[in-house]
C-alpha positions as CSV (number, residue, x, y, z in Angstrom):
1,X,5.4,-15.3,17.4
2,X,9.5,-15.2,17.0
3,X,10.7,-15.1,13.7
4,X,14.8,-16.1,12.7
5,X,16.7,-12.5,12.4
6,X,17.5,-12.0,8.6
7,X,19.2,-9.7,6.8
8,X,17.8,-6.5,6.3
9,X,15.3,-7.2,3.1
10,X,16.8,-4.7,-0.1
11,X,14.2,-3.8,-3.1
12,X,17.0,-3.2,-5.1
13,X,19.8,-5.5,-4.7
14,X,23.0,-4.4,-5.9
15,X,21.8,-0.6,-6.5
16,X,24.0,2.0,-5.0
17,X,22.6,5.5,-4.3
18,X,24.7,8.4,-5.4
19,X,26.8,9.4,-3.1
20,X,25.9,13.0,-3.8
21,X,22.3,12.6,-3.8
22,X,20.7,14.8,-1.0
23,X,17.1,13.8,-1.2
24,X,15.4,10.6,-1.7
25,X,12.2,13.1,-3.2
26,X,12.8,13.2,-7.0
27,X,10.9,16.4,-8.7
28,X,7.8,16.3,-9.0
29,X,4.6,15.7,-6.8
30,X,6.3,15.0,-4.2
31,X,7.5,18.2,-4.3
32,X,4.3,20.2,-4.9
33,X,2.1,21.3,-2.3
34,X,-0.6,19.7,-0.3
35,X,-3.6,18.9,-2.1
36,X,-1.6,19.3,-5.6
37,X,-2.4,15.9,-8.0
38,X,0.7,14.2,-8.4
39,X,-0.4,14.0,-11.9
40,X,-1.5,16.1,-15.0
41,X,-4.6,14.0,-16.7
42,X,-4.9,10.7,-15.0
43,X,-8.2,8.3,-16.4
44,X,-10.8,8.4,-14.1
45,X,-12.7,5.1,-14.8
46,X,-15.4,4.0,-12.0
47,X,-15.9,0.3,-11.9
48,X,-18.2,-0.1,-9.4
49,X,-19.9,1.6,-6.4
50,X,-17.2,2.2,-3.9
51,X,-14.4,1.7,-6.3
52,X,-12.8,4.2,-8.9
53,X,-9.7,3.3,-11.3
54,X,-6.9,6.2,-11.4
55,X,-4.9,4.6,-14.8
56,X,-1.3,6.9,-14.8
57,X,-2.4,9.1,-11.5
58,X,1.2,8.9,-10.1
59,X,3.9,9.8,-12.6
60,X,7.0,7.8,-13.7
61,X,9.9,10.3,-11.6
62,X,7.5,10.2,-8.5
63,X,7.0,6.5,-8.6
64,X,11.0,6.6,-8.7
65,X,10.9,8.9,-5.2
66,X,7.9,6.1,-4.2
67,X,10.3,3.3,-3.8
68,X,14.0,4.9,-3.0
69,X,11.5,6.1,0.2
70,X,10.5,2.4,0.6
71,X,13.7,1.0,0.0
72,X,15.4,3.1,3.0
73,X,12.7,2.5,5.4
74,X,12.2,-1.4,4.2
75,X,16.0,-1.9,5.5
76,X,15.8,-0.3,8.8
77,X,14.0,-0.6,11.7
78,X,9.9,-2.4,11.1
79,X,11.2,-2.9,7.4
80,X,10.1,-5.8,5.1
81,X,9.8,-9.0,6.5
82,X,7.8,-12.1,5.2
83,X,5.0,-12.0,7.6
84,X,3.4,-16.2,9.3
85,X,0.0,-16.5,9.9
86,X,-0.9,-18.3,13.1
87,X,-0.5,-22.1,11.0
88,X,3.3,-21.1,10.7
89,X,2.2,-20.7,6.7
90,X,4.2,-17.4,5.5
91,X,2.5,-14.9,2.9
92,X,4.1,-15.1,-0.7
93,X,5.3,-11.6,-0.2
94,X,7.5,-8.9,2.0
95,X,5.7,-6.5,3.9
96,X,6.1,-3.4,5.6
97,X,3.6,-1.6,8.0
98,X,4.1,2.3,8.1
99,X,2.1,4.4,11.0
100,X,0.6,0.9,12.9
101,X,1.7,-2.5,12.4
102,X,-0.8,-5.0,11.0
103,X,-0.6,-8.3,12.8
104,X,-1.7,-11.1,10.5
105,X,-1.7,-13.5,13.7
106,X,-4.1,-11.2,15.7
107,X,-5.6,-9.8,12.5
108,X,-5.5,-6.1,14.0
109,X,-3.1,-3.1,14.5
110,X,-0.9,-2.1,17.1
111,X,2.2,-0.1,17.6
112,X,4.8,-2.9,17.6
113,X,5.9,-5.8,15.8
114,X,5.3,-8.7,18.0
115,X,7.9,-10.9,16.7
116,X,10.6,-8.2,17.2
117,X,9.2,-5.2,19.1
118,X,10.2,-2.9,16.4
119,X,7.9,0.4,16.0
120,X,6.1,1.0,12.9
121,X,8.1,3.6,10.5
122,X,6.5,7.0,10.5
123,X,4.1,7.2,6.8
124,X,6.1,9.5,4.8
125,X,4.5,12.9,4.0
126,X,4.4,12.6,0.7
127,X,2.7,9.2,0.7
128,X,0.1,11.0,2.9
129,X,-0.5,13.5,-0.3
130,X,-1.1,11.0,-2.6
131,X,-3.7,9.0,-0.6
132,X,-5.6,12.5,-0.4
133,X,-5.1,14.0,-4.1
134,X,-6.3,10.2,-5.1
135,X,-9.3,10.0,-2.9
136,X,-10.1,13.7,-4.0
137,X,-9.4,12.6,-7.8
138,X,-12.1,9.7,-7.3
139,X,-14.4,12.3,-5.7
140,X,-16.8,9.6,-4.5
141,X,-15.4,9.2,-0.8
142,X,-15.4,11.2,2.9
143,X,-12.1,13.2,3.0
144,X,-9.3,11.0,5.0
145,X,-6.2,11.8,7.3
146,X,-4.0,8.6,6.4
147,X,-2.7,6.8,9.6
148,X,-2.0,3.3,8.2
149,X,-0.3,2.3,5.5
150,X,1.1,-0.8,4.0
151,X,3.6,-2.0,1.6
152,X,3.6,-5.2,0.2
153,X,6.5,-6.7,-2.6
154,X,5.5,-9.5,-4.7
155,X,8.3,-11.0,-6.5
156,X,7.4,-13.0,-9.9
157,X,5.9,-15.7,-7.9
158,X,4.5,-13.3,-5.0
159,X,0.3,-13.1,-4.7
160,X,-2.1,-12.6,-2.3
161,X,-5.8,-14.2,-2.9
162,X,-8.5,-12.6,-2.5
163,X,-9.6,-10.7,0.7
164,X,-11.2,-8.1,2.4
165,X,-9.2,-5.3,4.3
166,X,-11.5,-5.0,7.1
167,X,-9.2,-4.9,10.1
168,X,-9.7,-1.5,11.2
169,X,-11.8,0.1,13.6
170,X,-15.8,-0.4,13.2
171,X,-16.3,4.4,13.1
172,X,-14.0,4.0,10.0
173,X,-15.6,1.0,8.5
174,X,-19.1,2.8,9.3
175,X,-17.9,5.9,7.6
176,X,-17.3,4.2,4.8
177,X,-13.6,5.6,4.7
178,X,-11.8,4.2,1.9
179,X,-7.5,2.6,1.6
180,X,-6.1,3.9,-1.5
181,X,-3.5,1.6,-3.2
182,X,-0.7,2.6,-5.5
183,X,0.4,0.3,-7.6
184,X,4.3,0.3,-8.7
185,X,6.3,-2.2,-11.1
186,X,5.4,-4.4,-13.5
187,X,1.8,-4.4,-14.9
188,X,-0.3,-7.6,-13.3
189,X,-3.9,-8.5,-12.9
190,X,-6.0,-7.4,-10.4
191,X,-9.2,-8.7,-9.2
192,X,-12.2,-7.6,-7.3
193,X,-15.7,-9.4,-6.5
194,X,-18.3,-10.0,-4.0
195,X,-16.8,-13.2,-2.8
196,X,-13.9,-14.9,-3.2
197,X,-14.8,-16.7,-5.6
198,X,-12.1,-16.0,-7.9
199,X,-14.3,-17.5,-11.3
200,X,-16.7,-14.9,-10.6
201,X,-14.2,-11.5,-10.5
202,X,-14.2,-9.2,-12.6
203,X,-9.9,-9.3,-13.7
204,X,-7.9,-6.1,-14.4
205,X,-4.7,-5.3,-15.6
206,X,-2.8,-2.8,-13.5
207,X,0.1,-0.6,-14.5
208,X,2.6,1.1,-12.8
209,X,1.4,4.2,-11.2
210,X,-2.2,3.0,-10.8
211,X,-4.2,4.0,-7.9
212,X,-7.1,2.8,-6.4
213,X,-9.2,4.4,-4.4
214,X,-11.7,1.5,-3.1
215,X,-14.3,1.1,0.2
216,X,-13.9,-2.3,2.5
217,X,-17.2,-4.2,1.2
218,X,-15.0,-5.2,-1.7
219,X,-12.9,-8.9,-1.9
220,X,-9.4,-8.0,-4.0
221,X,-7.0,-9.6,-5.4
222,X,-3.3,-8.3,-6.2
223,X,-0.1,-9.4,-7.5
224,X,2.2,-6.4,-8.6
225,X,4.4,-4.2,-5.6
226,X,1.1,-2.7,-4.1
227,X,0.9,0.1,-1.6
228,X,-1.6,0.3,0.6
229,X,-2.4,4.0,2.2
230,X,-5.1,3.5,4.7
231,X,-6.8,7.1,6.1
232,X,-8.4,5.8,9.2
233,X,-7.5,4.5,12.9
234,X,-6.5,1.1,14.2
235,X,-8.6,-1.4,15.8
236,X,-7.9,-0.9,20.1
């Protein structure tokens, strides 16, 4: 499906970079090595089978480096667009799809946008780190190798109901491979359940630099600038 050519979609309009900044990595974890927690005592709280709450796990000068990283890829190439579904219907957000490209249409991965042919941006490094220190933090899942990951920007208005994230391939659904999500901005409710039912789940508040580690059986609900980092391999 075509979409109109827009302008290039800016997190932070009106915010100029230093001209004499060499890096977009602040200090910090994403400076550290491999394996390293991007943070000194984040809460562990475990709120259900298959889902673990990391309350202050990345800190407030590595969410900074978070989205300056987000805000130059989001501009270029596969940056953030407002993704249809196949009614014409947009999502009330901006997306960006880093390592595969979700397809909302098709409802699987791939290594193009459709609409534009533009190839997913390369996941970050960094970004890679703090999917594994988070999945290691929650110490209930199989180690991952992050391949997918997805950023979603939800202005005041922006939601997404709930859902499952159960595109991906049936070895890493069977493995029980988790996505870990990093929450950055304002702090907004969160909701998980059984169903979608959204009377019946259980509502959260998340803050900035939350992570949640979290396995695919579970419907969620989010609202704040969400990251999705998602160790396992497309549907082919």
């Amino acid at each position: 499906m075509s979409q109109p050519s827009t302008p290039p979609f800016d997190l932070c309009p009106g915010h100029h970079e230093s001209r004499t900044a060499k890096t977009i990595i602040p200090k910090g974890s994403m400076k550290r090595k491999a394996g390293e927690p991007s943070t000194d005592a984040a809460s562990v709280q475990h709120l259900r089978p298959g889902m673990v709450l990391l309350k202050g796990f990345v800190k407030p000068e590595d969410q900074i480096g978070m989205v300056r990283m987000c805000r130059q890829l989001g501009k270029g190439p596969g940056g953030f667009y407002r993704p249809s579904f196949k009614n014409g219907a947009k999502l009330n957000l901006w997306m960006m799809s880093l390592g595969k490209n979700w397809d909302p249409t098709l409802r699987s991965y791939g290594p193009t946008r459709p609409f534009d042919g533009a190839p997913a941006p390369t996941i970050p490094d960094a970004f890679k780190m703090i999917a594994q220190t988070a999945n290691s933090t929650a110490s209930e899942f199989p180690q991952i190798n992050p391949d997918i990951c997805i950023v979603n920007y939800y202005t005041n208005s922006g939601k997404l109901g709930l859902h499952q994230d159960k595109d991906e391939s049936e070895s890493s659904l069977t493995k029980g491979l988790p996505f870990i999500s990093v929450s950055i901005g304002d702090t907004a409710e969160f909701l998980f359940g059984n169903t979608r039912d959204k009377d019946q789940a259980t509502k959260i508040n998340l803050e900035s630099g939350t992570s949640v580690p979290v396995i695919h059986d579970t419907f969620v609900m989010v609202t704040p600038f969400l990251m999705e980092i998602i160790g396992k391999k497309y549907r082919t």
